[in-house]
C-alpha positions in Angstrom: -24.8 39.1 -10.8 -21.6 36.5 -9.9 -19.0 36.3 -11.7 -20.2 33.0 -13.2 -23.2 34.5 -14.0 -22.4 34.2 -17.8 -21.7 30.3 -17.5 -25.5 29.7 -16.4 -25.7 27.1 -19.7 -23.9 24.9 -16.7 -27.3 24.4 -14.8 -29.6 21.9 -14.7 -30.3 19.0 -17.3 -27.0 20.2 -19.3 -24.8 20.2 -16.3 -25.9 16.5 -15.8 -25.8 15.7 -19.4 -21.9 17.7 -19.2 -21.2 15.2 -15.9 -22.2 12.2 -17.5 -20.4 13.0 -20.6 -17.5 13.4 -18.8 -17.6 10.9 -16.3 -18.5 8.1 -19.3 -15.7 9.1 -21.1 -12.8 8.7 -18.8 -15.2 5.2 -17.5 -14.2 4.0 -21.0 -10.7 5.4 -21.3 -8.9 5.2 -18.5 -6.4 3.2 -18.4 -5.3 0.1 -15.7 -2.9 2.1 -13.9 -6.1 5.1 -13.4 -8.6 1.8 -12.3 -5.5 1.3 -9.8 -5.5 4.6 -8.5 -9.4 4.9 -8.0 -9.4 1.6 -6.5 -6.4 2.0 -4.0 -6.7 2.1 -0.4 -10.5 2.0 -0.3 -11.4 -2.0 0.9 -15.2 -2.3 -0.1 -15.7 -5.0 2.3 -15.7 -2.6 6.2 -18.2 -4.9 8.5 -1.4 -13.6 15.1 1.1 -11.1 15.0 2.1 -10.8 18.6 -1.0 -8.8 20.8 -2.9 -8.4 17.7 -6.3 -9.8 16.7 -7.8 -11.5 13.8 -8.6 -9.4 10.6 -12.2 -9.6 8.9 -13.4 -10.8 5.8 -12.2 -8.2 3.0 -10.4 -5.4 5.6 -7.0 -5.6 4.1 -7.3 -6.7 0.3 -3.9 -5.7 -0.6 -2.3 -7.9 2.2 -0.7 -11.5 -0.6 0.8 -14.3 1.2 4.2 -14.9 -0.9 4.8 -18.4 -0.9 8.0 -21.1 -1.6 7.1 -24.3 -2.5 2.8 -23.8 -1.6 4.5 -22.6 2.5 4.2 -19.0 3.2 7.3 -17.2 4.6 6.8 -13.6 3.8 4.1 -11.0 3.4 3.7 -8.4 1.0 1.1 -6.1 -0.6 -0.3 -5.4 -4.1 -0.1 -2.1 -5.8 -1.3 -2.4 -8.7 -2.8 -5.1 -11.0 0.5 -6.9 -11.8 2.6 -5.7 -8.9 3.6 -6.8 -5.0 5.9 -4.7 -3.0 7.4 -6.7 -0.1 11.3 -7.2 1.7 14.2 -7.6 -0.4 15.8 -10.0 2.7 12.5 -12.6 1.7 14.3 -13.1 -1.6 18.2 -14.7 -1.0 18.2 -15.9 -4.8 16.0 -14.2 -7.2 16.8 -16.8 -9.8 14.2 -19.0 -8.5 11.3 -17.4 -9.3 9.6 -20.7 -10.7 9.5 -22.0 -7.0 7.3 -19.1 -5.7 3.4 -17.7 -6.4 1.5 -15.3 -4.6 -1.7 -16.2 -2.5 -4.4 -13.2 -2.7 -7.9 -12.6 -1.7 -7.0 -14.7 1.7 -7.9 -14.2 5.2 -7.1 -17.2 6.3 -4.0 -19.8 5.1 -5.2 -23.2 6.2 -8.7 -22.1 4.2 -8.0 -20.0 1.2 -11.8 -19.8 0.1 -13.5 -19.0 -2.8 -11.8 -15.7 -3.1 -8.2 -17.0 -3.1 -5.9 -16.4 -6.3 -2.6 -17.9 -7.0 -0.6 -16.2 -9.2 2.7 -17.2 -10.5 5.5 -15.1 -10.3 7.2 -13.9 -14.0 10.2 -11.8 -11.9 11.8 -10.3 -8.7 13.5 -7.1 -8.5 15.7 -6.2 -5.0 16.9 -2.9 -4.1 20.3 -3.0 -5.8 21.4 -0.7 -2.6 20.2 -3.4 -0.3 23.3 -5.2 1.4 21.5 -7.9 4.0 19.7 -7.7 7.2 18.7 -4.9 9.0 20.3 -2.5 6.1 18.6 0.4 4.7 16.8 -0.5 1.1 15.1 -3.6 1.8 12.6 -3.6 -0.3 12.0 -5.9 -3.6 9.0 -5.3 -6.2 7.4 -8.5 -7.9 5.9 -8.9 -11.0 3.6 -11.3 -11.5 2.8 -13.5 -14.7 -0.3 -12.2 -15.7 -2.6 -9.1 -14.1 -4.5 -10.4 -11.6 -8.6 -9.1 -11.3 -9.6 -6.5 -8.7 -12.5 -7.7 -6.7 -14.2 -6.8 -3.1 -11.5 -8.9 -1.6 -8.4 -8.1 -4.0 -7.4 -3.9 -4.4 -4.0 -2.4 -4.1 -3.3 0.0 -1.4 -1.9 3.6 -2.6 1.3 4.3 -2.7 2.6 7.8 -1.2 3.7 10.1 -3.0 7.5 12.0 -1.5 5.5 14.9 -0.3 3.1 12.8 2.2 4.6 12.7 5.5 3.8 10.2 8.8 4.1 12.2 11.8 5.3 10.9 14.9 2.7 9.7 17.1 0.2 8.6 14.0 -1.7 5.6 14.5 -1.3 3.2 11.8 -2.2 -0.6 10.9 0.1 -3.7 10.2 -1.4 -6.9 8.9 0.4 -10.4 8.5 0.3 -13.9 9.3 3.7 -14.1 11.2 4.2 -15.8 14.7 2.1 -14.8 17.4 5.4 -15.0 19.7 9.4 -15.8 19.2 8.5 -19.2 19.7 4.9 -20.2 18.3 3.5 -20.4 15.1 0.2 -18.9 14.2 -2.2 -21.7 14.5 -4.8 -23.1 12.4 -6.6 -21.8 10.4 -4.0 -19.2 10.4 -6.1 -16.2 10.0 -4.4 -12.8 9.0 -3.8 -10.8 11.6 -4.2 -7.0 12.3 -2.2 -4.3 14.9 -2.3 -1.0 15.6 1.0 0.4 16.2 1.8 4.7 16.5 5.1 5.9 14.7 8.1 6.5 16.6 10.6 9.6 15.7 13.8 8.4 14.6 15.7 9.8 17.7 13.6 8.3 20.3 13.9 4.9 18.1 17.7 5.1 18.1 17.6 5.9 21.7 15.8 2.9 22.6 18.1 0.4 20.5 21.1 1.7 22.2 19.1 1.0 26.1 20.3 -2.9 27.0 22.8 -3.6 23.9 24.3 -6.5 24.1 28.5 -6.5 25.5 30.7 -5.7 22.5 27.6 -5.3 19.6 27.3 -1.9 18.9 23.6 -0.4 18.6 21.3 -1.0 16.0 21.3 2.3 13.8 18.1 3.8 12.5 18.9 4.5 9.1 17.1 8.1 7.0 15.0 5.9 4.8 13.7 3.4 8.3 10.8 4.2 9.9 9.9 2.9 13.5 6.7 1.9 15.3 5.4 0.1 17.8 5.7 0.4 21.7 8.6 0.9 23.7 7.3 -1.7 26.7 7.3 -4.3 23.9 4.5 -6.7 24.3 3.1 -6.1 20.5 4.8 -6.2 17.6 4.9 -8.0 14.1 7.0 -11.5 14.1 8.8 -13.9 11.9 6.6 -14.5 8.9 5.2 -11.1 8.6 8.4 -9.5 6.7 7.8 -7.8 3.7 4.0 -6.9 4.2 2.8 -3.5 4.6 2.2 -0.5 7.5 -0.3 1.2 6.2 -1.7 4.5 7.7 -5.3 5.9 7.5 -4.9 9.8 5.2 -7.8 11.2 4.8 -10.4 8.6 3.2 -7.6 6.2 1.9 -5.2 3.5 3.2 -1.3 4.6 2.2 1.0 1.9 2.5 4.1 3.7 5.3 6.5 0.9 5.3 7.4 -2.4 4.5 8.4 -4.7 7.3 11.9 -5.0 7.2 13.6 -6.2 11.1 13.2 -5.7 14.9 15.7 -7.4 17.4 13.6 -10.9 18.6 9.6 -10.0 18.6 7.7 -7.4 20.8 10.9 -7.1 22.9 11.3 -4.2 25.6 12.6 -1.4 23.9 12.8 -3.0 20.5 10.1 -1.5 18.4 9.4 -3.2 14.8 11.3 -1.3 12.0 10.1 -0.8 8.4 11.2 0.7 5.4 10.0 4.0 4.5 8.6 3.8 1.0 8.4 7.8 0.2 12.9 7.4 0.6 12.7 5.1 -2.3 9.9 6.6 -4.6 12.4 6.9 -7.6 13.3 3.5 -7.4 9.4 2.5 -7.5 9.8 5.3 -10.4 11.9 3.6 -12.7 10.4 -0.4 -12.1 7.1 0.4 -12.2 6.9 3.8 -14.4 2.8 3.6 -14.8 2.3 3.5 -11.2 0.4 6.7 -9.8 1.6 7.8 -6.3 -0.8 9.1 -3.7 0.1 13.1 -3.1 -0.1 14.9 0.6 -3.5 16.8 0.6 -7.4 15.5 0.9 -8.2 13.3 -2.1 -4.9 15.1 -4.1 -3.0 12.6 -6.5 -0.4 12.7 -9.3 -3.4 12.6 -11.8 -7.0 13.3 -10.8 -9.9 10.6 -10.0 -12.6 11.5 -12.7 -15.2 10.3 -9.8 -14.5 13.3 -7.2 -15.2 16.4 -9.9 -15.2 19.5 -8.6 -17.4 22.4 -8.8 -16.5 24.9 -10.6 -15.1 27.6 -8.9 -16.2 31.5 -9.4 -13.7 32.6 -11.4 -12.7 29.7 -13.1 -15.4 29.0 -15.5 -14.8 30.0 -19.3 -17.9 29.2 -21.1 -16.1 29.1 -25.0 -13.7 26.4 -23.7 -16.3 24.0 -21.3 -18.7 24.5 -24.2 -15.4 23.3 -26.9 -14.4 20.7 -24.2 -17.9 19.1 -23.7 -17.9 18.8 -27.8 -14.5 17.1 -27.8 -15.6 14.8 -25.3 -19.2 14.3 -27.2 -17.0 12.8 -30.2 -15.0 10.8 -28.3 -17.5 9.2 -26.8 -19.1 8.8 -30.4 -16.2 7.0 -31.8 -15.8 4.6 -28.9 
């Protein structure tokens, strides 16, 4: 006989029944922030930065165009239902917060579509360590006026958690609608555009910013909490217009968002790979703005609370028939009352 021989009442119809119960409960109780974190980095919807190529319908739902006066100049990305997290350097003067909104649900500017929302924005918050261009910490949260709806074409992308870690070499994504050179704009209908770019270790990264410096400027320094990717023959890279939107990197079966785009020297420049922020250096700071967000932990499907959808099998030893029997009663008269 196994050793959960003695939990057999966990077969069949009343294993179902205990599922259902269960899943039904936390489907009614769960709060925004738990929708957030079983909706992150999963786009539904699977069918010109410089050298990319033109997203599709749906593929990056977090990706928002922040906008000044109805003209987008930065990128950003939503993270949860009320959130964007984009570049402190987009915001010079937080005090005007009635002259901004936030496009989402776009692919392309010129056409927003019926899937476009504009959302008004109620406040900014910078980086108080942030001290201008090209410094470590430039990264702003905004809050928008009221919580906007999830939808095939709207979803945040998860945040990571400290203990998730980008190795060197990783293939990840960045999305924007920035220039497709140094001296073009993206043309009409300005669709959002997508690149795949590997990461590049810090010391290799520093090395290459000190190759060709210009007489009497002293090397661009890779800071801890900036990451680096791109190519070191140049030739793709994000541009003006795509600061503040997201890298985001492919763990396991969901989108994490790696970095925010922050500065490069010119765009897709030899030696001059893109640089970003590294969002896991500033996780306390996320912390303390945003205190219900739930951040994405290293492991398969592992997170700061559990998604009620990916239940797991009991293991052999861990089934203790007097509690699941108590716990499926508990959750019977929960359910009751709702």
């Amino acid at each position: 006989m196994p050793a959960w021989g003695t939990c057999a009442f966990l077969k069949g119809p009343l294993l179902i029944q205990s599922v259902w119960l269960i899943t039904l409960f936390f489907s009614f109780s769960g709060t925004q922030g738990g929708e957030a974190l079983n909706a992150c980095g999963r786009p539904r919807m699977l069918n010109r930065m410089v050298g990319g190529q033109n997203a599709l319908e749906g593929e990056w739902p977090w990706q928002v165009s922040i906008q000044r006066n109805g003209s987008h100049f930065c990128g950003g990305s939503l993270i949860t239902d009320r959130w964007v997290l984009t570049a402190a350097h987009c915001f010079s003067n937080t005090s005007e917060t009635p002259l901004y909104q936030v496009l989402l649900g776009v692919l392309q500017l010129a056409r927003p579509g019926p899937h476009a929302v504009y959302a008004r924005v109620k406040r900014v918050e910078s980086n108080p360590q942030y001290q201008g261009m090209a410094s470590s910490a430039d990264v702003a949260l905004v809050e928008l006026e009221a919580p906007v709806t999830f939808t095939n074409y709207i979803l945040p992308v998860c945040v990571p958690d400290p203990s998730v870690v980008f190795e060197t070499g990783m293939n990840c994504w960045v999305t924007g609608w920035g220039s497709p050179s140094e001296q073009d704009s993206l043309p009409k209908p300005r669709t959002l555009q997508k690149l795949a770019v590997p990461i590049i270790s810090t010391p290799k990264c520093n090395l290459l910013y000190s190759k060709g410096a210009e007489s009497g400027f002293q090397p661009r320094t890779i800071k801890d909490d900036m990451l680096c990717a791109g190519f070191a023959e140049g030739k793709k890279d994000a541009c003006k217009g795509d600061s503040g939107g997201p890298l985001v990197c492919l763990v396991g079966q969901m989108w994490l968002q790696a970095g925010v785009i922050s500065w490069g020297e010119g765009c897709a420049r030899r030696n001059r790979p893109g640089v970003y922020i590294r969002l896991t250096s500033h996780h306390d700071w996320i912390h303390r703005i945003i205190p219900e967000l739930q951040f994405q932990r290293a492991g398969p499907g592992s997170a700061q609370k559990r998604d009620p959808r990916n239940l797991q099998p009991l293991g052999r030893n861990s089934a203790r028939c007097p509690a699941a029997r108590a716990a499926l009663l508990v959750l019977a008269a929960l359910i009751a009352l709702l």
